[in-house]
C-alpha positions in Angstrom: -9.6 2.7 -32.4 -8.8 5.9 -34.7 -11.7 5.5 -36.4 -13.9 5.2 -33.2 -12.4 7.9 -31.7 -12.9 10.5 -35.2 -16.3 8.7 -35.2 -16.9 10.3 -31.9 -15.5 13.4 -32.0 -17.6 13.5 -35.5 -20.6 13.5 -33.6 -19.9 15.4 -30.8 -18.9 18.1 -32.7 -21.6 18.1 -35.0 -24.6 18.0 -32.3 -22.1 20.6 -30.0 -22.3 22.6 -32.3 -26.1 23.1 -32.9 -26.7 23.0 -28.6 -23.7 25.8 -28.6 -25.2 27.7 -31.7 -28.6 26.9 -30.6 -27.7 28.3 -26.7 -25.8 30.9 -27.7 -28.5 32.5 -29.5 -31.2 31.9 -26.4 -28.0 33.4 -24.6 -28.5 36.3 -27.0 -32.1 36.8 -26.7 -31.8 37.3 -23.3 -28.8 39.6 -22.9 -31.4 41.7 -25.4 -34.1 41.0 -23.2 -33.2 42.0 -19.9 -30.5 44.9 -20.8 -27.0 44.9 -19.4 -27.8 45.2 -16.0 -30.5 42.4 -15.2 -28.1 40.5 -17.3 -25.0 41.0 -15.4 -27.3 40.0 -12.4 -28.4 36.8 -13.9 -24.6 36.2 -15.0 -23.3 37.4 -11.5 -25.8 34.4 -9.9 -24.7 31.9 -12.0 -21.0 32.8 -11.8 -21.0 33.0 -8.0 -22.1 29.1 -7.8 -19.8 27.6 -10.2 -17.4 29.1 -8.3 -18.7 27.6 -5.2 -19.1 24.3 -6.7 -15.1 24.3 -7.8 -14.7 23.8 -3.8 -17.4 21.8 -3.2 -16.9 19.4 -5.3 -13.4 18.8 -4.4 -12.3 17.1 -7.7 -14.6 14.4 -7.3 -15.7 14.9 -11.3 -12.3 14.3 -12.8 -11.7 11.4 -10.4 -15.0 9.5 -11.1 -14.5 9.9 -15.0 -11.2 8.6 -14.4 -12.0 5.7 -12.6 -14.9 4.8 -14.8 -13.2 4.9 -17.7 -10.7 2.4 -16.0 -13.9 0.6 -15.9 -13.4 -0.5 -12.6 -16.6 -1.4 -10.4 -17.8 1.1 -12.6 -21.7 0.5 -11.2 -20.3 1.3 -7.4 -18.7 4.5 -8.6 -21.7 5.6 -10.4 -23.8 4.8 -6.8 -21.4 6.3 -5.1 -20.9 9.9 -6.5 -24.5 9.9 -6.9 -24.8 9.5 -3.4 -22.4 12.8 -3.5 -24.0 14.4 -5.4 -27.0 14.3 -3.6 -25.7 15.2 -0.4 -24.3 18.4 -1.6 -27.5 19.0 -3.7 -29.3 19.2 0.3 -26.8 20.8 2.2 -26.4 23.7 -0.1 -29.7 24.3 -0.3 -30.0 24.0 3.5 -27.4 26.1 4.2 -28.9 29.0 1.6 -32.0 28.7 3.3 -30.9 29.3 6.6 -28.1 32.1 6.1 -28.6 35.1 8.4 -29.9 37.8 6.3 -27.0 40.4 6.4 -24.6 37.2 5.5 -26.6 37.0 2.7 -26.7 40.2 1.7 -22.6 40.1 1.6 -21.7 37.6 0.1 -24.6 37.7 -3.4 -24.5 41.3 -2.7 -28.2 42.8 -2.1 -29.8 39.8 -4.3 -33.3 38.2 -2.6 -32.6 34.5 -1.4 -35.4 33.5 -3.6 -33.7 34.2 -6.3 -30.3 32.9 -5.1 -32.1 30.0 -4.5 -33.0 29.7 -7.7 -29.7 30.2 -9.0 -28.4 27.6 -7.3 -31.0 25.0 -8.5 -30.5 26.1 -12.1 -26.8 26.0 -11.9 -26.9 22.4 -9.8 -29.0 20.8 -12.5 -28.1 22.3 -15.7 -24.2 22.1 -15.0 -23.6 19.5 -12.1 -26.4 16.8 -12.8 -25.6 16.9 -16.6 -22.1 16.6 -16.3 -23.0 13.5 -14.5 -25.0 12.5 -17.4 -22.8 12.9 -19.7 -20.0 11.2 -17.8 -22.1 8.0 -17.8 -22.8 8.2 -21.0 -18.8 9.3 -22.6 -17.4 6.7 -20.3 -19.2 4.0 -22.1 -18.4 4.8 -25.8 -22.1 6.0 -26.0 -21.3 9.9 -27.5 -24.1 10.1 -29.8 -26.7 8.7 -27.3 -25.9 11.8 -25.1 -25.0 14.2 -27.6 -28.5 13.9 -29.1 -30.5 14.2 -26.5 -28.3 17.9 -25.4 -29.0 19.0 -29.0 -32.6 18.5 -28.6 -32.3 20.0 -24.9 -31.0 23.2 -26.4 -33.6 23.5 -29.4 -36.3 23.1 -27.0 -34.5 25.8 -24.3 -34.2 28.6 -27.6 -38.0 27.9 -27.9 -39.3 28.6 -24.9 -36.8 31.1 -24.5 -38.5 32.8 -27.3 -42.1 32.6 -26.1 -40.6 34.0 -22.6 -39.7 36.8 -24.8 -42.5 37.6 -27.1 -45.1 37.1 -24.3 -43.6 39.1 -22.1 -42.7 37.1 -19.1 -38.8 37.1 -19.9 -37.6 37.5 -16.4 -34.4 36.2 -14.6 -36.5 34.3 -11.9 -38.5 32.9 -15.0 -35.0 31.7 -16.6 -34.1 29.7 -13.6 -37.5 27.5 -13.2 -37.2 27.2 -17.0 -33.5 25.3 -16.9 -34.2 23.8 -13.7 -37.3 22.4 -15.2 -35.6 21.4 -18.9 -32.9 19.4 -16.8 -35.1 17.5 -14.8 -36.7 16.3 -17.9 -33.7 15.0 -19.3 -32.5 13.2 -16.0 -36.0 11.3 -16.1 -35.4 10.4 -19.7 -31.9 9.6 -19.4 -32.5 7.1 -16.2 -35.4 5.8 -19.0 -33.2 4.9 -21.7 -29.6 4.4 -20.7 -28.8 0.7 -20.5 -27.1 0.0 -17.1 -25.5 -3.0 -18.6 -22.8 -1.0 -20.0 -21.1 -0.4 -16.7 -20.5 -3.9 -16.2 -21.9 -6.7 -14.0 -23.5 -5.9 -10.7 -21.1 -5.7 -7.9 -23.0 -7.2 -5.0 -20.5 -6.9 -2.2 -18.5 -3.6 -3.0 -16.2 -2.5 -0.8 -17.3 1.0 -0.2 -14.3 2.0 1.9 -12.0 0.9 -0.5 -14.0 3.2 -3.4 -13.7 5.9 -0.8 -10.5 5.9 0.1 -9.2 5.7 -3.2 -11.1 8.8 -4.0 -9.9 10.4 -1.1 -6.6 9.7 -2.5 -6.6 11.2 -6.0 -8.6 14.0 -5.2 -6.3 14.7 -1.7 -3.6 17.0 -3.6 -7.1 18.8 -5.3 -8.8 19.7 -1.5 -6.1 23.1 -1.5 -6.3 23.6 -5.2 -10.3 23.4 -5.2 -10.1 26.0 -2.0 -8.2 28.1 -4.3 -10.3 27.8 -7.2 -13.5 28.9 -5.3 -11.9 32.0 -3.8 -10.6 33.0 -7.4 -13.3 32.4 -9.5 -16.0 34.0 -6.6 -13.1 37.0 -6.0 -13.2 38.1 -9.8 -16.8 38.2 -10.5 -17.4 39.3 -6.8 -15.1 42.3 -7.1 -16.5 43.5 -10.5 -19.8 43.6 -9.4 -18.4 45.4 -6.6 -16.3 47.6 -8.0 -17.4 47.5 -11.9 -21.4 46.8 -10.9 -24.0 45.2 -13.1 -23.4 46.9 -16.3 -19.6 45.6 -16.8 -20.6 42.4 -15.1 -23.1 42.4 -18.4 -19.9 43.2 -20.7 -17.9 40.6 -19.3 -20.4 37.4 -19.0 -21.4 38.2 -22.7 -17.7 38.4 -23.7 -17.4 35.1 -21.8 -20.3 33.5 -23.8 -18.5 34.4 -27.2 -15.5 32.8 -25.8 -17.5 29.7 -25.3 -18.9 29.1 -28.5 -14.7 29.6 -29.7 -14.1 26.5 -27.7 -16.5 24.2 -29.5 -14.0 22.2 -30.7 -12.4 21.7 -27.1 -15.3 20.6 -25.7 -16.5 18.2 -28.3 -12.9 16.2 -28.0 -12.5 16.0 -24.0 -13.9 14.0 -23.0 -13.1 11.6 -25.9 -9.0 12.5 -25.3 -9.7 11.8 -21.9 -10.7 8.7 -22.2 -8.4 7.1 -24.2 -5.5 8.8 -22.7 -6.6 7.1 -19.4 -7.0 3.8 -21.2 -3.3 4.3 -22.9 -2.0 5.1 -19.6 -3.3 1.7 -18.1 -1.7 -0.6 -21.1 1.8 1.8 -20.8 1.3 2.8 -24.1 3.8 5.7 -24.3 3.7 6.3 -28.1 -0.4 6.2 -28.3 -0.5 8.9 -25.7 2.1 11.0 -27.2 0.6 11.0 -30.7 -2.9 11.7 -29.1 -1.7 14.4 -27.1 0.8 16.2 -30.1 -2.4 16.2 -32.6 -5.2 17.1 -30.4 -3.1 20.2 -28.7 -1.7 21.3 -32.0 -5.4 21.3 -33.8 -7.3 22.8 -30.6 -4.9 26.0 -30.3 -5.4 26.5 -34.3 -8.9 26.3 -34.4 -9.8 28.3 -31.4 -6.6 30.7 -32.2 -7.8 31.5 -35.5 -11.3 32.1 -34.5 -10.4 34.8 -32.4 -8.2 36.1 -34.5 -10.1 37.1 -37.3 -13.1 37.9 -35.4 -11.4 39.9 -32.5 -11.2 43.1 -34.9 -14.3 43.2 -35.6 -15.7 42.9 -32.0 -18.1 46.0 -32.4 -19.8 45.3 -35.4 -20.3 41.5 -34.1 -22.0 42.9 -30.9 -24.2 45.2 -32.8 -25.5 42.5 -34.8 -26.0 40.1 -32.1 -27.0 41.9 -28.8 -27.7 45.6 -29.9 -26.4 48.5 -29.6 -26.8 48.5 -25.7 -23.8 46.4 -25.3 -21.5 48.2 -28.1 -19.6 50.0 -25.3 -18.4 46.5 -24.6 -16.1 45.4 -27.7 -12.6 45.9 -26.1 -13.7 43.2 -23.5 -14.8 40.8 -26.6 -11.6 41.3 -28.8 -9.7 39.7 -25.6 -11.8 37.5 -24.6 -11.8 36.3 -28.3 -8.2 35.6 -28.3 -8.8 33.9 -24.6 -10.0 30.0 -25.7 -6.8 29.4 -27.5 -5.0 28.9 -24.4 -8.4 27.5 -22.9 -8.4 24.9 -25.1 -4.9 24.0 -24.3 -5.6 24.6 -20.1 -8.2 22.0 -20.8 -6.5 19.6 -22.7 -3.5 19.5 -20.6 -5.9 19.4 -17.2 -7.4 16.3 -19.2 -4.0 14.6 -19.5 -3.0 15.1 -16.1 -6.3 13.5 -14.5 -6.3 10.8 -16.6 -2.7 9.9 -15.9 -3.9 10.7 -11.8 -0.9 12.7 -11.4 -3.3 15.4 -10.0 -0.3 16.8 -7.5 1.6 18.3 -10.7 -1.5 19.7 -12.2 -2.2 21.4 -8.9 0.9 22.4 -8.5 1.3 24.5 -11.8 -2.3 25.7 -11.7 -2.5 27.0 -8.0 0.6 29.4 -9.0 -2.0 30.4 -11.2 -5.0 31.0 -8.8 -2.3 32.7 -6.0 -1.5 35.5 -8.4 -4.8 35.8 -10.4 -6.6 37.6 -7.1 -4.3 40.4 -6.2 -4.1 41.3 -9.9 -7.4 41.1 -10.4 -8.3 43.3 -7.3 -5.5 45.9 -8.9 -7.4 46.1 -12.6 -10.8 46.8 -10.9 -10.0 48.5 -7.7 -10.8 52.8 -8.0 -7.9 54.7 -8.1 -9.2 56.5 -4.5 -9.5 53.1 -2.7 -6.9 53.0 0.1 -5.0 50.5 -2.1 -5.5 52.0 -5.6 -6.0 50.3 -8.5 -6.5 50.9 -12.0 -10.5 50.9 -12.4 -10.2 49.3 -15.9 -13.6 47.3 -15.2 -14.4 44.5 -17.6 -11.7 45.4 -19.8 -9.3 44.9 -16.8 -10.8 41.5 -15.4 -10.3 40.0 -19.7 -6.6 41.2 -20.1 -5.6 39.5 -16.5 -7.0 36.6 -16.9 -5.5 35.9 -20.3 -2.1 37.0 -19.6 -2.2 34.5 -16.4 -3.9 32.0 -18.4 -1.3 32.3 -21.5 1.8 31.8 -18.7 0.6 29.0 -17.1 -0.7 26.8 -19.9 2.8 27.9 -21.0 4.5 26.3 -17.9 2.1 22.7 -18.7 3.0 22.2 -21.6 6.7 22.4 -21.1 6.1 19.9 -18.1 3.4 17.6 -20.3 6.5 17.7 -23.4 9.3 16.2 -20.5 6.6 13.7 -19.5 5.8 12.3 -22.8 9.6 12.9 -24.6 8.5 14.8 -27.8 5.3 16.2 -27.0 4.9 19.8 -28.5 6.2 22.8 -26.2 4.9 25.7 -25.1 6.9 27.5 -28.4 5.6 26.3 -31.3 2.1 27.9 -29.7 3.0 30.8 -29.4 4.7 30.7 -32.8 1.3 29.6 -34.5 -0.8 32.6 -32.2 1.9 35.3 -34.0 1.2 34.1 -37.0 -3.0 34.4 -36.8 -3.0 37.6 -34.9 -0.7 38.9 -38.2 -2.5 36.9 -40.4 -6.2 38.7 -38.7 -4.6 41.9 -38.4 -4.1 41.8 -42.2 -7.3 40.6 -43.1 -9.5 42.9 -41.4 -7.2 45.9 -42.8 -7.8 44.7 -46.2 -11.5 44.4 -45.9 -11.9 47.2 -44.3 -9.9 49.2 -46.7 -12.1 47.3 -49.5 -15.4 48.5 -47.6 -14.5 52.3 -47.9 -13.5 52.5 -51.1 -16.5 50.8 -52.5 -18.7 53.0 -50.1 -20.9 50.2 -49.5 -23.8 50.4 -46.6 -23.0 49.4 -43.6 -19.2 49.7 -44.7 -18.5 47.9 -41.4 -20.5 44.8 -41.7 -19.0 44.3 -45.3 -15.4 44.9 -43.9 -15.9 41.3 -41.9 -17.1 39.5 -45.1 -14.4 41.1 -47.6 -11.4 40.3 -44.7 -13.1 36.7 -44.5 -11.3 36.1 -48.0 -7.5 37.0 -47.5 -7.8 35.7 -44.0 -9.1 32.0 -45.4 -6.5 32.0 -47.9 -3.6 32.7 -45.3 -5.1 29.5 -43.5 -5.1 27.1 -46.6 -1.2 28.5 -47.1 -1.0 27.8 -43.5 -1.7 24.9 -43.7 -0.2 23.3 -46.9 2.9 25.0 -46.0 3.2 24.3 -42.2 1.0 21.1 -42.2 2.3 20.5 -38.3 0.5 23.8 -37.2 -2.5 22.1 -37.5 -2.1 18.7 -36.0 -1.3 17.0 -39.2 1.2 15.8 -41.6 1.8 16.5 -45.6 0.4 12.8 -46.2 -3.1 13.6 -44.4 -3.0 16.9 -46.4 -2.7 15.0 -49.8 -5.4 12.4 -48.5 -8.0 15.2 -47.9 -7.1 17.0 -51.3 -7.2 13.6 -53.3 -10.7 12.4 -51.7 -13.4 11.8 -53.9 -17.3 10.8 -52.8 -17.8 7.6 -54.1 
């Protein structure tokens, strides 16, 4: 089992990580293309229905991966939230189609309904339909069938992305036929080519009610909490579009997008930790989950914490390089939003273990403290200081630094609940002990090559400062490391293994 799961998270790692790089570069060549404020437009649309889908869909994802990894009537559950998904599919677009104008105008703030439209489609298929998709697929052991076919996805989204570009044509209604058009594709294919066997043996007489309620009761205690979630998510990027406007919205989503790619390593392992944490639970197998759980939280928040922290000082000359000069003004926002997916990747992880265990109430518990206070904060970061209840105008800037701070505390306050579930699971401390030791460790680094840079009065004294601080800051990693082997998920005997291996 330890070798399917490495096999696994092998491959998902390998093909996310040319989708991610391959994405994040179209991502790229459009933030160049269409300048900060078309950008933050296109960002704004997309942001505004993911946020809408975290009520809509109720937390009816995390209990049908649940339950099909259970593999329980796993063909009825795959009818049955298709049926879902459908349904929502038609009502929203209904419902956008027939919104009084000056409703509209409020709530996507001056924005065509074409266009919102469009938005929606392109979010609906490139984000809900896949993540069906790839459900399917992850539940059934079949990682590299999926992971594939998104890796080819992306190399064929960059290229067209490109032509858009050089002919011309690179416009944000252009964007959303083009992903609503990629995704399409790959639901065709994937209904093609995925065997159907996998899910088990046809259930002729399923009994729907039973499937129903038994969805209505794990995802019961996530109704409130997916309320929550929508007004929270919708409130920030509503509010700094409001307050902030396109330009900061810009600074922020590309910020965001850097964060992403930090949480490669997160994303590639999920689903994988999710599913064998659910199968653990169902065999009581304590120990199994608390040795997945101690390794995969402890290498997450080093990988994704030392990312950001060596690149974090450098946050300027990384946007020059990638999306001009144009969006230079917004490196403060990166250098936090760098340092944000180390307790991302732990939020994640720890939102995996609680679904898979379907102890949803405690998750929703500890995250909707989360969601309560991240609004009225977030209205006093952005908020002018004239408004009748003044706030600090600290745009994009502002809207980075809350949502880290509340991000760090609660992910705090999981895993000390997570480490009394499971006995000896790793607390909250020894994170926050390993994210000291980076940020010192990336502070150094860029000093040194930075220092290094002037005095050799190289060109471009800050692009060399990243490559020279690249040295000391590996080396503080190995030490890292070979010193505190625990920091990174793993013992002195694993260390010694990967030292002593030869290729045969």
């Amino acid at each position: 089992m330890s070798d399917s799961i490495l096999r696994r998270f092998g491959s998902t790692l390998m093909t996310n990580a040319i989708s991610s790089g391959v994405s994040f570069t179209a991502t790229l060549i459009i933030a160049r293309g269409l300048g900060p404020q078309l950008f933050g437009d296109y960002a704004f649309l997309i942001a505004s229905f993911a946020a809408l889908n975290t009520w809509l869909e109720l937390g009816t994802p995390t209990a049908f991966y649940t339950f099909l990894s259970k593999s329980r009537d796993a063909r009825a559950h795959a009818a049955l939230y298709l049926a879902w998904l459908a349904l929502r599919l038609v009502l929203v677009a209904a419902a956008i189609a027939l919104l009084p104008h000056q409703w509209l105008d409020r709530v996507w703030l001056g924005h065509p309904r074409g266009l919102v439209l469009g938005a929606f489609l392109a979010f609906f298929t490139s984000v809900v339909a896949r993540g069906y998709l790839v459900q399917l697929a992850e539940s059934t052991r079949k990682t590299v069938f999926i992971q594939s076919a998104l890796a080819v996805l992306s190399l064929t989204h960059l290229s067209l992305v490109v032509f858009l570009r050089l002919s011309g044509m690179l416009s944000v209604p252009a964007l959303f036929g083009l992903i609503v058009f990629e995704y399409v594709v790959l639901a065709v294919w994937f209904a093609l080519r995925f065997d159907r066997t996998l899910l088990g043996p046809n259930v002729e007489k399923s009994d729907w009610r039973a499937l129903t309620a038994r969805y209505a009761k794990y995802c019961a205690p996530l109704a409130l909490y997916a309320a929550l979630g929508f007004v929270a998510d919708f409130g920030d990027r509503w509010l700094l579009q409001r307050f902030g406007g396109s330009v900061q919205q810009g600074y922020f989503s590309l910020g965001y997008q850097f964060a992403t790619i930090a949480l490669l390593a997160t994303t590639s392992l999920l689903n994988i930790f999710w599913k064998e944490i659910a199968a653990a639970e169902e065999l009581a197998d304590r120990a199994r989950a608390r040795d997945l759980y101690n390794r995969s939280s402890r290498l997450l928040f080093f990988v994704a914490a030392a990312g950001g922290c060596f690149l974090a000082p450098h946050s300027r000359v990384l946007l020059d390089m990638t999306a001009g000069a144009q969006f230079s003004d917004a490196a403060p926002v990166l250098a936090i939003m760098l340092l944000y997916p180390a307790f991302q990747s732990l939020s994640q992880l720890n939102g995996a273990f609680f679904y898979a265990t379907e102890d949803t109430r405690t998750h929703v518990s500890i995250s909707s403290i989360g969601l309560a206070i991240g609004l009225p904060l977030t209205y006093l970061t952005l908020a002018p200081r004239d408004a009748a209840i003044p706030g600090l105008a600290l745009g994009a800037v502002g809207l980075a630094a809350r949502l880290w701070l509340v991000q760090a505390a609660i992910v705090s306050l999981q895993c000390a609940v997570v480490r009394r579930r499971l006995g000896s699971a790793v607390g909250p401390g020894t994170h926050w002990i390993t994210l000291i030791l980076l940020a010192a460790l990336g502070v150094a680094a860029g000093s040194l090559g930075s220092l290094a840079s002037r005095i050799l009065g190289l060109f471009r004294p800050d692009l060399w400062a990243v490559l020279f601080s690249a040295v000391p800051f590996a080396a503080g990693l190995a030490a890292l490391a070979w010193f505190c082997p625990s920091r990174v998920g793993a013992d002195r005997a694993h260390i010694d293994r990967i030292l002593r291996w030869r290729p045969s």
